[in-house]
C-alpha positions in Angstrom: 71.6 13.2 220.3 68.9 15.4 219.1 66.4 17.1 221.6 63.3 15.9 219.6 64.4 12.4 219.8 64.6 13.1 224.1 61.0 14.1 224.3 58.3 11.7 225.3 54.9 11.6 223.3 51.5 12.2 225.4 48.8 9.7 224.3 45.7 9.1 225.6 44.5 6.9 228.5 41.9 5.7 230.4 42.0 5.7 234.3 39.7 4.2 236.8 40.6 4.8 240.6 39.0 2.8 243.4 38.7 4.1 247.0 37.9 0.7 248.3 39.5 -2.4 247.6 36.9 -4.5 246.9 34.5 -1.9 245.7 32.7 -3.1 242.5 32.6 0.3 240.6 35.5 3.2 240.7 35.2 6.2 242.5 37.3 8.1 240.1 37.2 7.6 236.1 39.2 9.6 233.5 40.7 10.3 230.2 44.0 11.8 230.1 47.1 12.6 228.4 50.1 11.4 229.7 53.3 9.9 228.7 52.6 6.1 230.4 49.8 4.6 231.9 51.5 4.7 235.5 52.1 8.8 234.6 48.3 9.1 233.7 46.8 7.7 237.1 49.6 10.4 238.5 47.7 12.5 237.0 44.6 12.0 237.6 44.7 11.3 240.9 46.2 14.8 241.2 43.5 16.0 239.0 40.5 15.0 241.7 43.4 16.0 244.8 43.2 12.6 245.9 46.4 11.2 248.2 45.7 7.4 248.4 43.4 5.0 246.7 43.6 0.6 246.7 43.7 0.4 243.4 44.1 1.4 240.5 44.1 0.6 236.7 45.0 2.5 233.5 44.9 1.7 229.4 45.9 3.4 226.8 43.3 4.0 224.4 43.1 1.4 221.4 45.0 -0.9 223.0 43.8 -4.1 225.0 46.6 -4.1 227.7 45.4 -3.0 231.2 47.9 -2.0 233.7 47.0 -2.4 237.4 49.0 -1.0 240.7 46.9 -1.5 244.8 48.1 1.1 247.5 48.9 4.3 245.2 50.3 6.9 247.4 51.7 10.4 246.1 52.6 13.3 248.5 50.5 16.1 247.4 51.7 19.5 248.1 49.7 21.6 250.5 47.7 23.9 248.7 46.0 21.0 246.8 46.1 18.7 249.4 42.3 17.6 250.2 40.5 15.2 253.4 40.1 12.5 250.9 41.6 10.1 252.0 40.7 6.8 249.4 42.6 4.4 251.3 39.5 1.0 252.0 40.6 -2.7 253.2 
């Protein structure tokens, strides 16, 4: 198999991040390049040092579909690790 055929192409996505479950606006909004929609909150969420947040929803620019994921947790590593907890009920 050829190695160009193994790399993934970035595109570009927009990402909103809620702290709040039920908060009518994000907290966090964002255009990024990333390889997948789940890859580009990842990202962002890294981006703005951000552990936690309820929710979360990502598209991919041009294209109607919206994906959507509650809880989002990633580990980050100490020296960017920041208070912000986004974590509502």
């Amino acid at each position: 198999m050829n190695e160009e055929t193994c790399e993934r192409t970035t595109q570009t996505y927009d990402v909103a991040l809620w702290c709040i479950l039920l908060s009518l606006f994000p907290d966090y909004v964002g255009s990024v390049q990333a390889s997948g929609t789940y890859a580009a909150v990842v990202s962002l969420m890294e981006v703005e040092r951000v552990e936690k947040v309820a929710y979360a929803a990502a598209r991919q620019v041009g294209h109607p579909r919206i994906d959507r994921w509650s809880k989002v947790y990633i580990p980050l590593i100490a020296e960017k690790r920041s208070q912000r907890y986004c974590f509502g009920v």
